[in-house]
C-alpha positions in Angstrom: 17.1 32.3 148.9 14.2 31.9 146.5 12.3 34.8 148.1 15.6 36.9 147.6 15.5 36.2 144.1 11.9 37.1 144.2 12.6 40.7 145.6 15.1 41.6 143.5 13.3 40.6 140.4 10.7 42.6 141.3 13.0 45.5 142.4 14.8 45.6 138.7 10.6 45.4 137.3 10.3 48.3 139.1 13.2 50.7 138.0 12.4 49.7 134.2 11.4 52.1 131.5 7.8 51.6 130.6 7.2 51.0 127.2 3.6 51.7 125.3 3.3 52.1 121.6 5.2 53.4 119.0 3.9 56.7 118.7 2.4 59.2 121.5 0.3 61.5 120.4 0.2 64.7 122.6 -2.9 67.1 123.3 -3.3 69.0 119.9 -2.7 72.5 120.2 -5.5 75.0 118.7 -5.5 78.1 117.8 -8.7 80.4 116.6 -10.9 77.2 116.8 -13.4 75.8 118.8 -11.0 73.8 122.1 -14.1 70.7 121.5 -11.8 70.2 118.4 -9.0 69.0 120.6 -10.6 65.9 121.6 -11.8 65.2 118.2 -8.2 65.7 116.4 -6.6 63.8 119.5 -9.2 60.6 118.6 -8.5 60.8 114.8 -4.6 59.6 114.8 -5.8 57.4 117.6 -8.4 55.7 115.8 -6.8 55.8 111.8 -3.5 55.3 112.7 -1.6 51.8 114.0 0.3 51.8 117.1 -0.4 55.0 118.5 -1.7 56.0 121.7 -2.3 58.9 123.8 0.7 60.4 124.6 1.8 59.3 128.7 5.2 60.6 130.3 5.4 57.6 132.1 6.0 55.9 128.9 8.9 55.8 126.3 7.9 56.0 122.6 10.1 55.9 119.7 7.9 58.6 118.2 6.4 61.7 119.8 4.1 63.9 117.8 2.5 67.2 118.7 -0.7 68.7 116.3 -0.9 72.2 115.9 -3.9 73.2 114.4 -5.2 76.7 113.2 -7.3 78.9 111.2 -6.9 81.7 109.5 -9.5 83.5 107.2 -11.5 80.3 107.2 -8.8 78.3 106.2 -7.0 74.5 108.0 -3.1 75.1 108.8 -1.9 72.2 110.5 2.0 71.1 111.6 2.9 68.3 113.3 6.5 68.3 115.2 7.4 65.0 115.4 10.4 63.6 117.7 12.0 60.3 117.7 13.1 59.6 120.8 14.3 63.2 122.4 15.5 64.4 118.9 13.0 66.0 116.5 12.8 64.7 113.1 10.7 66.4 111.0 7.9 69.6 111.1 5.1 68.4 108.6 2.9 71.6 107.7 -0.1 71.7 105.0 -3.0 74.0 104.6 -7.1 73.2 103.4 -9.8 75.1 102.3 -11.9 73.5 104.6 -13.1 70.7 106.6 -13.0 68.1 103.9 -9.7 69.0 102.7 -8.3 68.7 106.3 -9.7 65.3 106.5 -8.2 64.0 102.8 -4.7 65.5 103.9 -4.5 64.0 107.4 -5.6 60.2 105.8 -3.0 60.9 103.4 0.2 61.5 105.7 1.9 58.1 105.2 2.7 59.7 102.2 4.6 62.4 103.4 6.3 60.3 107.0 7.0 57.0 107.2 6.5 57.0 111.0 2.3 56.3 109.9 0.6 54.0 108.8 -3.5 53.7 108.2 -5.3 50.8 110.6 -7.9 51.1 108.3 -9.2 52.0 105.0 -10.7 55.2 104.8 -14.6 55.4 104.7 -16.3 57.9 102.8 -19.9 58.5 103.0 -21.9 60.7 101.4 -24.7 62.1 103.2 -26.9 65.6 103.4 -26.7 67.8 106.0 -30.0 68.7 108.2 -29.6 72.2 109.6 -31.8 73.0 112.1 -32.2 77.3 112.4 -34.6 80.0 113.3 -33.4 81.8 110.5 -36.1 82.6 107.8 -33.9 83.2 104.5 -31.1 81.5 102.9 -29.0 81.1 99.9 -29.3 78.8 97.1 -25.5 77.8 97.9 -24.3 77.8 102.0 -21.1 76.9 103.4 -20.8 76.6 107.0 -18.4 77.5 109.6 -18.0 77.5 113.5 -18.5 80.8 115.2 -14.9 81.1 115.2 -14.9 80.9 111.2 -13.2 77.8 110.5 -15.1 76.4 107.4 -16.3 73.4 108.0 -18.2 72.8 104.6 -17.5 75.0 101.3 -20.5 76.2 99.1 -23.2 73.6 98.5 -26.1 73.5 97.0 -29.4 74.1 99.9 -33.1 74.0 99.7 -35.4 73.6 102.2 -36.1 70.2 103.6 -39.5 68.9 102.8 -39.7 65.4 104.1 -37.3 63.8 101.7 -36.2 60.5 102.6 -32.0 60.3 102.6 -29.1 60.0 104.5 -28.3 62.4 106.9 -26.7 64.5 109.5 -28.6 66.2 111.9 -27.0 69.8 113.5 -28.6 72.3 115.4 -28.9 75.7 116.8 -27.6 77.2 113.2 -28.1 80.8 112.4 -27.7 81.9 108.6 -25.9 84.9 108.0 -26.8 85.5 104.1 -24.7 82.7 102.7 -23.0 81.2 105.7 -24.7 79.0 108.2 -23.1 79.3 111.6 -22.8 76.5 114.1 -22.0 77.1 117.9 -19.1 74.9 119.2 -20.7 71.7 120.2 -22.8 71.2 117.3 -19.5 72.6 114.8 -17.7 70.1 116.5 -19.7 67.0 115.9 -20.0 68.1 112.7 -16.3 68.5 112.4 -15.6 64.5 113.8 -17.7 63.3 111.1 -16.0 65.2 108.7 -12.9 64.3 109.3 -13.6 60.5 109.5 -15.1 60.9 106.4 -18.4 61.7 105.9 -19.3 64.1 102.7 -21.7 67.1 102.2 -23.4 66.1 99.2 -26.4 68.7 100.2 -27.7 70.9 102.5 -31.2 70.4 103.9 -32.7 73.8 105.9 -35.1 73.2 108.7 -36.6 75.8 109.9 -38.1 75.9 113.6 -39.6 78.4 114.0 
C-alpha cells in the first residue's frame, strides 16, 4: 500500500508544471550589430536584475521578455516585449547615442516596468581606454564603434599613451579611420560588456604597434 502511495506521488511530481523564476529572459534579437552582443545583453538582465533567468520552455514564468536590439546610423534602439504569462503586457522602446547611454537606460528600467527590479547597485568606474592599432595618425577627439558602426564610445579626448600610470582597458586590433577608431567584433564586444556594466571612457590612450 505504502509503495502505491509512493508511485502515485511520484506520478502526479511528474505531470507538474515546472516552475523557475519570475522572469525568462529569451535570446536577444540583433540587428546590424556584432551577434557576440547577444551573449553579453542576455548576461546583463541576468546579472542586474532579481529573479530572472535564462529563459527555458520547460519552465513557467509569470514574466517573459524578449530584447530586441538594433542600430541605426550609430545609434542604440532597443524594445523589450514583455508577456505575463501568454498575454503581452507591454512593448518598452528607447533609443541612445551610444554605448553609455544604452547602459544608463537599461539600469534605469524599473522606472519605466514594475516587472524589474536592480540586485544590485550600479557600479560606475571610470577608466581610460588602451587602444592597441597599427594606424599612424589620429584625432585629438575619437569615438569608437564596431565594424558594424554601433558607437560604442562618443568623442573623447586621445593622445598617445606614453607610459602613464592609470586605470585601464585594454582593446586591440583597432584601425583609425580619421576620427573613428574601429574595433572588430570580439574586441567591440568586450568593450561593449564593460560598458554596459558600467565602466566609463574618461580618455583614450593610442598605442601604436607598429
Amino acid at each position: 500500500m505504502r509503495i502505491f502511495l509512493y508511485l502515485i506521488f511520484f506520478v502526479v511530481l511528474l505531470f507538474l508544471p515546472v516552475k523557475g523564476a519570475e522572469i525568462g529572459i529569451k535570446n536577444p534579437s540583433l540587428r546590424n550589430l556584432p551577434s557576440q552582443y547577444r551573449i553579453v545583453i542576455l548576461n546583463f538582465f541576468l546579472e542586474n536584475y532579481k529573479n530572472t533567468e535564462k529563459y527555458s520552455r520547460k519552465k513557467e514564468y509569470l514574466y517573459t521578455v524578449k530584447p530586441f536590439l538594433s542600430s541605426l546610423a550609430g545609434s542604440y534602439n532597443m524594445c523589450l516585449d514583455i508577456f505575463h504569462k501568454n498575454s503581452l503586457k507591454e512593448v518598452i522602446c528607447f533609443s541612445a547615442e551610444d554605448g553609455e547611454g544604452l547602459s544608463e537606460r537599461l539600469f534605469n528600467l524599473p522606472e519605466k516596468t514594475d516587472i524589474f527590479s536592480l540586485s544590485k547597485k550600479p557600479h560606475r568606474k571610470e577608466v581610460y581606454l588602451k587602444v592597441l592599432t597599427v594606424s599612424k595618425k589620429f584625432d585629438r577627439k575619437l569615438k569608437v564603434t564596431s565594424r558594424n558602426g554601433d558607437i560604442l564610445v562618443g568623442y573623447t579626448d586621445a593622445e598617445e599613451f606614453k607610459g602613464q600610470e592609470v586605470e585601464h582597458i585594454t582593446v586591440g586590433n583597432g584601425i583609425i579611420n580619421i576620427d573613428t577608431i574601429i574595433l572588430d567584433n570580439r574586441e567591440a564586444s568586450r568593450l561593449f560588456e564593460y560598458i554596459l556594466n558600467g565602466y566609463r571612457t574618461k580618455g583614450i590612450l593610442i598605442i601604436k604597434t607598429y
